[in-house]
C-alpha positions in Angstrom: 21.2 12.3 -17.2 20.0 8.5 -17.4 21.1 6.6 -14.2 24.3 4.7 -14.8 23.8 0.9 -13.2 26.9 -0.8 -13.0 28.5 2.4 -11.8 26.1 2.8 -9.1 26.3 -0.8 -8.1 30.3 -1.3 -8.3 30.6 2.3 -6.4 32.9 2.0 -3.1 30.9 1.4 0.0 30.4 4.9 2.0 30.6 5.0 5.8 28.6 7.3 8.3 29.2 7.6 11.8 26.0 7.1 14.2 24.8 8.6 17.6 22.0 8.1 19.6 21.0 8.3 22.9 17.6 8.3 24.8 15.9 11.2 24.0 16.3 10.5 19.9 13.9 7.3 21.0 11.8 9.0 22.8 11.2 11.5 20.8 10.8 9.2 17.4 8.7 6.9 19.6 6.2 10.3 20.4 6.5 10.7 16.7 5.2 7.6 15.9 1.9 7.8 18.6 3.2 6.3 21.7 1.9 8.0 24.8 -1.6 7.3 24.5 -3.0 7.2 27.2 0.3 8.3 28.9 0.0 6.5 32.2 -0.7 3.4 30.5 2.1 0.7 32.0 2.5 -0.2 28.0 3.2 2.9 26.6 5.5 3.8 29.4 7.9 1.3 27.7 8.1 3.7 24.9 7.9 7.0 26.8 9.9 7.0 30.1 13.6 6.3 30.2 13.6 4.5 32.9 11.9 1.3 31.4 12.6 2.2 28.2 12.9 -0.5 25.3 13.0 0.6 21.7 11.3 -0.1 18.8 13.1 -2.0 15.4 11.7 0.8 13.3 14.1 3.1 15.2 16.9 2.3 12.8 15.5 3.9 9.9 16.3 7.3 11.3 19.0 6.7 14.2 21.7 9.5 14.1 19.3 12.1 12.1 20.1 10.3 8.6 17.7 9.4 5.9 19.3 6.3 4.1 16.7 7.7 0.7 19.0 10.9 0.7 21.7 8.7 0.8 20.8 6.7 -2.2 20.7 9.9 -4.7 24.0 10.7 -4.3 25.5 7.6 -5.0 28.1 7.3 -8.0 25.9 7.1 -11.4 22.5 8.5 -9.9 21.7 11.7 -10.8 17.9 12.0 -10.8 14.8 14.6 -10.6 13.7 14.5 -6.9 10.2 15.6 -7.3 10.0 12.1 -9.7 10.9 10.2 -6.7 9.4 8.4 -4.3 10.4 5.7 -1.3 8.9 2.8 -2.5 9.5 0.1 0.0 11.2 -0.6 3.5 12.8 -3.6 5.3 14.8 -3.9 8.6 16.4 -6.9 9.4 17.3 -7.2 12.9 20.5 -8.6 14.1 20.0 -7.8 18.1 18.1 -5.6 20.4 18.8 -1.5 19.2 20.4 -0.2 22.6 19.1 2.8 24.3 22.3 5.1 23.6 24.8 4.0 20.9 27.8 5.1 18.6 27.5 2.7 15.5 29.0 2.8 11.6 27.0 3.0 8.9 28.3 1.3 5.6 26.3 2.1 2.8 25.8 1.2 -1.2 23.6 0.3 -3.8 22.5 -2.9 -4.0 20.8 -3.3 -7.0 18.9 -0.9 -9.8 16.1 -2.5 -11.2 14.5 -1.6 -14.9 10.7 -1.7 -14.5 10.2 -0.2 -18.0 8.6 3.5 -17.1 10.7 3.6 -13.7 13.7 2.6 -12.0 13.9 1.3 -8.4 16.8 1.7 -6.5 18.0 -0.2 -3.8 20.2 1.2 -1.2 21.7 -1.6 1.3 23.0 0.0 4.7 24.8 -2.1 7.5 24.9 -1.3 11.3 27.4 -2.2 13.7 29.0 -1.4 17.0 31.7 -2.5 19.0 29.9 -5.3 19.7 29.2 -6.7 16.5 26.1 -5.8 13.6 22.9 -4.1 14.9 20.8 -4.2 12.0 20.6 -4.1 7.6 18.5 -2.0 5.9 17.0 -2.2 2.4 15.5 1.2 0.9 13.7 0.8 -2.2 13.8 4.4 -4.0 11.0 4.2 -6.6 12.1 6.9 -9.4 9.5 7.8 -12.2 10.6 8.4 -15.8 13.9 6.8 -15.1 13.0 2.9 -16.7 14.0 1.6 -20.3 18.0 1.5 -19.5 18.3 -2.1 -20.5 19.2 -3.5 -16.9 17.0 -6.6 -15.2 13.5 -6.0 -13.7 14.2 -7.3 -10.3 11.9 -9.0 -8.1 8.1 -7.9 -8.1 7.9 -8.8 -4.0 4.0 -8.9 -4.2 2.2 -11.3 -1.2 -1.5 -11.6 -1.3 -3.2 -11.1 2.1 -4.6 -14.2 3.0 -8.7 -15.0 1.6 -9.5 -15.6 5.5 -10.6 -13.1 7.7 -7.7 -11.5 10.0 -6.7 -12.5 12.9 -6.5 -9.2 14.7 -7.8 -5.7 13.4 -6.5 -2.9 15.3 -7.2 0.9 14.5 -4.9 3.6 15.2 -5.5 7.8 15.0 -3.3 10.0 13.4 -3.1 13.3 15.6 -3.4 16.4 13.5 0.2 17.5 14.6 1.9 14.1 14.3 3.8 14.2 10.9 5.1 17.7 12.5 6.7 16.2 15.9 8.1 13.4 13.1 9.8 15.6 11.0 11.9 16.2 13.9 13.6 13.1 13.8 15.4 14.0 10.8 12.9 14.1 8.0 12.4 17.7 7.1 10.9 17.4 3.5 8.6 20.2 3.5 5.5 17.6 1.7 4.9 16.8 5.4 4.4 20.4 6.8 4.1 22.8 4.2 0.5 23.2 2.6 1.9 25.5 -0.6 4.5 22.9 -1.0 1.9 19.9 -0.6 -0.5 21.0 -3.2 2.5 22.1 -5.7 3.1 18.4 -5.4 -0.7 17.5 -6.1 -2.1 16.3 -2.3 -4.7 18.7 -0.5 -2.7 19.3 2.3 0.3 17.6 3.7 1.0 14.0 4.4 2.2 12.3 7.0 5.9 10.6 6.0 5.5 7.1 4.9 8.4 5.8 7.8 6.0 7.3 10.5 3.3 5.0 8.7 6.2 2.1 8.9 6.2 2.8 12.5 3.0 3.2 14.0 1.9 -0.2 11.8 5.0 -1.9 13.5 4.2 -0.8 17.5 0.6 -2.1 16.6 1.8 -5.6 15.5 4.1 -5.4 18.9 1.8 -4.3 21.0 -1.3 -6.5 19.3 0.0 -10.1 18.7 4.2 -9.8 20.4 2.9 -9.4 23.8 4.8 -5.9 24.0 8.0 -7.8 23.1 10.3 -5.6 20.6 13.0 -8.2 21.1 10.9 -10.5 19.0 11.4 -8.7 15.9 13.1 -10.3 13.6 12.6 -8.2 10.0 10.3 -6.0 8.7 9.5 -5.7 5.1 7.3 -3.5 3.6 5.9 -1.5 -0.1 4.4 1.9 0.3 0.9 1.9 -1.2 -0.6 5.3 -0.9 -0.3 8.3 1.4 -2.0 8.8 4.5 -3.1 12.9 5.9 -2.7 13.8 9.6 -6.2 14.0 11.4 -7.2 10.0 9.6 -7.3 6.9 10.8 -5.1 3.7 10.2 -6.5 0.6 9.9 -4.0 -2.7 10.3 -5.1 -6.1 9.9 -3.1 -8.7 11.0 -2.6 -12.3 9.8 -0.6 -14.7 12.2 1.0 -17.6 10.6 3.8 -19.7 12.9 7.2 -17.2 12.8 5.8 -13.8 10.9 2.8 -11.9 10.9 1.3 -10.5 7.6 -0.3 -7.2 7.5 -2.0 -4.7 5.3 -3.0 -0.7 6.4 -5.2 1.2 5.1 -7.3 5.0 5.7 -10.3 4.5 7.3 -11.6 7.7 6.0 -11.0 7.2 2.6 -12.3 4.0 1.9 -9.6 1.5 3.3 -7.6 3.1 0.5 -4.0 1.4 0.3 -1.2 3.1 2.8 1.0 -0.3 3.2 1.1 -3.4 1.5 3.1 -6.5 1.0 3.9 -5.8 4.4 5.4 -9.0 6.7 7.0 -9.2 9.9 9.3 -11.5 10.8 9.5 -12.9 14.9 10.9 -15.4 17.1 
């Protein structure tokens, strides 16, 4: 069944309630690498409660949810999921994420773009507490064999890395059991743990999810060029290039120019092959 548009994009807005309290961080923080070395005064930001500050990238799984999952089953989308695949990423930062919160989630689709072969869905989700909006996130759901409905093209979003050398190249391993203590932030797609279920899909083994990626580029950036400073976050804005496997090694090169940072990542081990691109962060 062909994906139906303006149904999609006139749909009601759904609403989700939110939960999260300090050991959801922690634990996504783990996921992402954080911890190493564990006495480290730095990483204790991200590991022990006590001084704990948490990073933007949190809100693209606070309360368990997966805002992908919530784009297929949106009014007018009815889709193959193994033809899917999460294309981009941004979170746009309204104020510091708290270390506990109860939050609604309002949900739609945005847009539903027509890139001839494909379609690329774009799921908008709003944040708020009692105290006003947390964050907004775009998901950009890339679905293959879905194109040629007639409706606009959409933005192609591309951004060159600079032809000067970066500013800062950091590298950061991948353990072997990371995209395992992950998955336990909500993500349970068997790609990421499952070896019979990775190679039905076509990869040797399985690959680490492409948020975790999101993440661990995002606490380097922090960490690298923000002097620690999560609160300087402003948005992150991503496209998702190519998979990285457990056990490799992520390269990210960093680019400052006055308010954002511009970054690309690649596998070490394979090349520099492409894991994120058209990646730019946003900061006070």
């Amino acid at each position: 069944m062909p994906i139906d548009a303006a149904k999609a994009v006139s749909a009601e807005p759904r609403t989700t309630a939110l939960t999260w309290g300090h050991k959801d961080i922690l634990l996504y923080h783990l996921g992402i690498g954080a911890g190493v070395p564990a006495t480290d005064p730095d990483e204790l930001r991200y590991t022990l409660e006590s001084r704990l500050h948490v990073l933007p990238s949190f809100a693209t799984v606070a309360g368990g949810g997966m805002a992908l999952a919530g784009g297929l089953t949106a009014p007018g989308i009815d889709v193959d999921l193994a033809a899917v695949l999460h294309g981009g990423q941004t979170v746009e930062l309204h104020r510091p994420i708290p270390v506990s919160g109860d939050a609604t989630q309002t949900s739609k689709v945005a847009a539903v773009y027509d890139k001839g072969k494909a379609a690329v869905i774009v799921l908008r989700t709003d944040v708020a507490d009692a105290d006003g909006p947390l964050w907004t996130c775009d998901t950009r759901i890339f679905v293959r064999g879905e194109g040629g409905f007639g409706g606009e093209r959409g933005p192609s979003e591309r951004v060159q890395p600079p032809s000067r050398e970066p500013d800062r190249t950091v590298e950061r391993a991948i353990r072997e059991d990371q995209a395992l203590l992950y998955r336990l932030s909500g993500d349970w797609n068997p790609l990421h743990a499952d070896p019979e279920f990775a190679k039905v899909a076509g990869f040797e083994k399985p690959i680490l999810h492409g948020l975790c990626s999101y993440g661990m580029v995002l606490k380097a950036v922090v960490d690298t060029v923000l002097d620690g400073d999560v609160a300087r976050v402003r948005s992150y804005t991503t496209r998702f290039a190519g998979v990285v496997y457990p056990g490799e090694t992520l390269r990210v090169r960093m680019w400052r120019d006055r308010a954002r940072v511009q970054v690309t990542a690649t596998a070490v081990e394979r090349d520099d092959a492409p894991v994120l691109t058209d990646t730019i962060i946003e900061h006070a």
